[in-house]
N, C-alpha and C positions, 0 to 999 in steps of 0.2 A: 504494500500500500504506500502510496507515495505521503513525505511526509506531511504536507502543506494537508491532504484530505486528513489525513490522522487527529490534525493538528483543528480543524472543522469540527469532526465528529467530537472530539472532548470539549470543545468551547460551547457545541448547542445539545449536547448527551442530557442535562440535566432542566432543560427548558419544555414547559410542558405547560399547556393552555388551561385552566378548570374554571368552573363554572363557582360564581358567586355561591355565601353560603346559604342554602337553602333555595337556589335555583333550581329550575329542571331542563331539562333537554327536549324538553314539549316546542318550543319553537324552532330549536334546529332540526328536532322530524321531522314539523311541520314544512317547513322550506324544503325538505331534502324532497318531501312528496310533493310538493306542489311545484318543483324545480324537473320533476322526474327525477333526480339524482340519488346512488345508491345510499345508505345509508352503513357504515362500517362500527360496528357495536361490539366492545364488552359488555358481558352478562357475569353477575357473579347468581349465578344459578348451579348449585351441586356441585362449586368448584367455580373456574373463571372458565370462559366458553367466548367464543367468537362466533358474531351472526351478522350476516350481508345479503345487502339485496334491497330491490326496490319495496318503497311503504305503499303498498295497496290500502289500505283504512289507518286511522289511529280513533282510538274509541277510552278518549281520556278523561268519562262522564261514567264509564261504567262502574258496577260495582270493586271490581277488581281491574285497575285501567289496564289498555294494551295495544299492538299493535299487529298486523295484518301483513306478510312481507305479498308480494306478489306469489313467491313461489308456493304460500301457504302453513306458512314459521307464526306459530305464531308467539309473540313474546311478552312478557308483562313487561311492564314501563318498571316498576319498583327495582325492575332486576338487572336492569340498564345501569354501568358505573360509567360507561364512554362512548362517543360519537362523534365519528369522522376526526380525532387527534385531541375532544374536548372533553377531559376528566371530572368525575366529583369532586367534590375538596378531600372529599376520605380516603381518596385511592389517588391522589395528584402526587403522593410521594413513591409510588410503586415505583 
């Protein structure tokens, strides 16, 4: 690896974008769907999990809110810690 990229990766390695405390991610799905654009998700469900793909519904009135990928994922919002590079605060030091 040449040194100058090296020297890159260790200067932005610990920079990482999160979400104010007690925000949610309810408007960047919403753009992502309303953009068409995919939506790139940690889930800390049963472990940490990765989930991608276009948002077909978001249904954030339900009793249990969530969302609807195109291919038919479907994922609860509560279990969302990131999307598309933008962390929670509780997981912004992983």
């Amino acid at each position: 690896m040449p040194k100058w990229l090296d020297a890159i990766k260790f200067k932005y390695m610990d920079i990482r974008t999160t979400l104010p405390v007690n925000g949610t991610f309810l408007e960047i799905l919403l753009n992502c769907r309303e953009r068409n654009e995919k939506a790139a998700m940690l889930l800390d469900s049963d472990g940490m999990n990765r989930a991608e793909g276009l948002i077909k519904a978001i249904y954030p009135d339900a009793p249990k809110p969530y969302l609807e990928l195109v291919s038919g994922t479907r994922i609860d919002l509560e279990t969302i810690v990131a999307v598309n590079g933008v962390f929670s605060p509780a997981f912004s030091e992983c």
